[in-house]
C-alpha positions as CSV (number, residue, x, y, z in Angstrom):
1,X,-33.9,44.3,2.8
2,X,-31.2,45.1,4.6
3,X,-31.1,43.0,7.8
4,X,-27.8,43.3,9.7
5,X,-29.3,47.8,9.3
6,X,-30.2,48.9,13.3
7,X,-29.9,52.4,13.0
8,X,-30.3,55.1,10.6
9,X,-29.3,58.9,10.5
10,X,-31.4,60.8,7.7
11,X,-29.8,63.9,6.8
12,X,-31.8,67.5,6.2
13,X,-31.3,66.6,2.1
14,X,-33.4,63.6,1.5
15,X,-37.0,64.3,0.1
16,X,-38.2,61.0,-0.5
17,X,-38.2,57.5,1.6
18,X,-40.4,55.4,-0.5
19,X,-39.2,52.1,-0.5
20,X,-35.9,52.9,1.5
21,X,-36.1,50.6,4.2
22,X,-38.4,48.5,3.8
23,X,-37.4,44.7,4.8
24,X,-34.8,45.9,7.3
25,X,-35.9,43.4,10.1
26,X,-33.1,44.8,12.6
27,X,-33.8,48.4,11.7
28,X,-35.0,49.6,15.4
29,X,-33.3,53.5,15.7
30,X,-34.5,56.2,12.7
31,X,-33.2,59.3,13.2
32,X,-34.4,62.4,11.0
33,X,-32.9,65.6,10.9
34,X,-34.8,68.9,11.7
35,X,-35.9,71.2,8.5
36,X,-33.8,73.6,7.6
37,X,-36.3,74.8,4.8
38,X,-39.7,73.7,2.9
39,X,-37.5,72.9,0.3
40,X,-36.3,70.1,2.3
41,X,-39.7,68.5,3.2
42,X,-39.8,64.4,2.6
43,X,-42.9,64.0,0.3
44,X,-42.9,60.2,-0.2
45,X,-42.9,57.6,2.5
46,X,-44.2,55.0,0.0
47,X,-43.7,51.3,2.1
48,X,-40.6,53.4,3.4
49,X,-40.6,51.4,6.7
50,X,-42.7,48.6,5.4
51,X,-42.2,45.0,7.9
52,X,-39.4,46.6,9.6
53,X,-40.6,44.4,12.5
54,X,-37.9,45.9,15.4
55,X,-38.6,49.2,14.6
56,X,-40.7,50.4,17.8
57,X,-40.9,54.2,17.1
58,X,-40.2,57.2,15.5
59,X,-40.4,60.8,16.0
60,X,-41.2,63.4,13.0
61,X,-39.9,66.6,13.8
62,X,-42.8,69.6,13.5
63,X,-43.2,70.2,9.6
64,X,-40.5,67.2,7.8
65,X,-42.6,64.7,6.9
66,X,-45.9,65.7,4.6
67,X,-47.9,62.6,5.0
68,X,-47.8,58.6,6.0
69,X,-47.7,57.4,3.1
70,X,-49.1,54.0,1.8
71,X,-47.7,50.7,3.6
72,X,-45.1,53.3,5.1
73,X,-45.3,51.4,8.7
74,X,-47.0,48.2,7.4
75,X,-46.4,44.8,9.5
76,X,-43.4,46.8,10.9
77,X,-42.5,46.6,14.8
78,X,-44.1,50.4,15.2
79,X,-45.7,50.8,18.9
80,X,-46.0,54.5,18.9
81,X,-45.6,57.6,17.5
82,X,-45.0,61.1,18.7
83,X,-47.7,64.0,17.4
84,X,-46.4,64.1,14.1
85,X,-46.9,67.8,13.4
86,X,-47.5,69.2,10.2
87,X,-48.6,65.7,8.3
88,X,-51.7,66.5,6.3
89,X,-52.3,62.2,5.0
90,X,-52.5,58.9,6.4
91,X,-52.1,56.9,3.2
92,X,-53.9,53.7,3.1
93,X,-52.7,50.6,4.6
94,X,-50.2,52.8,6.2
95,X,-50.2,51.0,9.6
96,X,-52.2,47.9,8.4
97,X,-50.8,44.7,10.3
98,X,-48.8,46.4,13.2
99,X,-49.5,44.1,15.9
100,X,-47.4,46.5,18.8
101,X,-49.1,49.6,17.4
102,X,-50.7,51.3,20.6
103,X,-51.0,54.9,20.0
104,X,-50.9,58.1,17.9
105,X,-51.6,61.4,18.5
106,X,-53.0,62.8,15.5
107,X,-52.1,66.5,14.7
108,X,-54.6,69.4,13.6
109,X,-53.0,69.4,10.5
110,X,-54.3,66.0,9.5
111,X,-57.0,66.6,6.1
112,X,-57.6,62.8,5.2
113,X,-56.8,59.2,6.1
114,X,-56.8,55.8,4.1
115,X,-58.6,53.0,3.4
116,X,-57.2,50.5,5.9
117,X,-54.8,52.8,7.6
118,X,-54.9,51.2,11.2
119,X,-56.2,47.5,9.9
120,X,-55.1,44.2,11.6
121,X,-53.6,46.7,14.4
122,X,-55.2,44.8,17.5
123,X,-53.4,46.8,20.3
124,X,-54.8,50.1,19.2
125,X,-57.7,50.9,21.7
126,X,-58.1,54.4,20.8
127,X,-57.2,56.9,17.9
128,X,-57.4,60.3,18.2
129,X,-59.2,62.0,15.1
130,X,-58.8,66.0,14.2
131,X,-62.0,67.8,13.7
132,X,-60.0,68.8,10.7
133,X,-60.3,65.3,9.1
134,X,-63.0,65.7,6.6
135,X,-64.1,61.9,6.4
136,X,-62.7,58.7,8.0
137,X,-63.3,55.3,5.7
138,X,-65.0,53.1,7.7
139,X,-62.4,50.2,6.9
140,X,-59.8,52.5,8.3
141,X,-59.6,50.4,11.7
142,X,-60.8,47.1,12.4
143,X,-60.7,46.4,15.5
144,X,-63.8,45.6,17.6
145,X,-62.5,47.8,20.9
146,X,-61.2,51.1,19.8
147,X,-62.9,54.3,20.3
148,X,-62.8,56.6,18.1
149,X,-62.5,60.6,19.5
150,X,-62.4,63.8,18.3
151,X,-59.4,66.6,19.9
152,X,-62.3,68.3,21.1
153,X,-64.9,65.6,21.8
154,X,-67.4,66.7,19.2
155,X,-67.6,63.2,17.9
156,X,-66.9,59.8,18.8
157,X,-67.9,56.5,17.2
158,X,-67.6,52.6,18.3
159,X,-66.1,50.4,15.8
160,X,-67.8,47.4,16.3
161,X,-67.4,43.9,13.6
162,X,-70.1,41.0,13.4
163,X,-70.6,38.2,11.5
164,X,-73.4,37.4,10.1
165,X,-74.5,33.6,9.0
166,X,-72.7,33.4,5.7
167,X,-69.2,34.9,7.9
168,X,-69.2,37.6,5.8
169,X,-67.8,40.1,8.9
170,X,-68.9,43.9,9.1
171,X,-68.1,46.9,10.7
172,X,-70.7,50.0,12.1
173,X,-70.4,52.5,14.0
174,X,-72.3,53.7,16.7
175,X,-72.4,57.6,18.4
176,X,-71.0,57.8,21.6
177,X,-72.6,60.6,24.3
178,X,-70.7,62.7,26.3
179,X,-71.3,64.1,29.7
């Protein structure tokens, strides 16, 4: 809750970033250093960047960050995010509420993804999914105009959310063709 914090430097040392930042309101700059060894790999990102609403991006470099942990970018200022390489987990909730959020290049190292992970994120009109994901929750995104695509366009699915008479809302999903 620091919220005079703009920038921030984040030396080759630090393994963990749960619960660092979150509340900085001003925090729009995060630097992180390159790895120097595995040893050095951040492992928690628990609500690290949570409603840091002028943060706008971020870049991972290939092989620091393990996974997007929960809440990490939740109702934070996030638009984008550079192909963060080597990130095996999208926690849940982890971009939940990011009104800006427009894109993200998800890497072939990507195993599994969260309940919720791109919720209430109504600027995201397409998500790139590895074949390597072995399931997506179907609560993931809500959001009644994203596609959903596959890196090699094996798969692709239509989000689509209806109400029914008691306003109880749902989401499907419908195959896509490709020509």
């Amino acid at each position: 809750d620091c919220t005079s914090l703009e920038t921030i430097w984040i030396p080759p040392q630090v393994t963990s970033l749960s619960y660092s930042f979150s509340g900085c309101t001003s925090l729009n700059t995060v630097v992180l250093s390159w790895l120097n060894s595995d040893k050095w790999q951040i492992t928690n990102t628990v609500s690290a960047f949570e409603a840091c609403t002028n943060l706008s991006g971020i870049y991972f470099p290939p092989e620091r960050v393990v996974s997007v942990g929960t809440s990490m970018f939740k109702n934070s200022g996030i638009e984008e995010i550079e192909r963060p390489e080597g990130i095996t987990s999208i926690g849940a909730g982890a971009f939940q509420g990011c009104g800006n959020f427009r894109a993200l290049y998800l890497p072939q190292s990507l195993t599994s993804v969260g309940n919720r992970a791109f919720a209430d994120c109504p600027e995201l009109h397409w998500l790139d999914v590895p074949d390597t994901v072995a399931g997506f929750p179907n609560d993931a995104v809500e959001n009644d105009t994203i596609e959903l695509i596959t890196s090699q366009g094996k798969a692709a699915w239509n989000v689509a959310i209806s109400s029914d008479e008691d306003g109880i809302t749902c989401s499907y999903r419908d195959p896509l063709l490709f020509i």
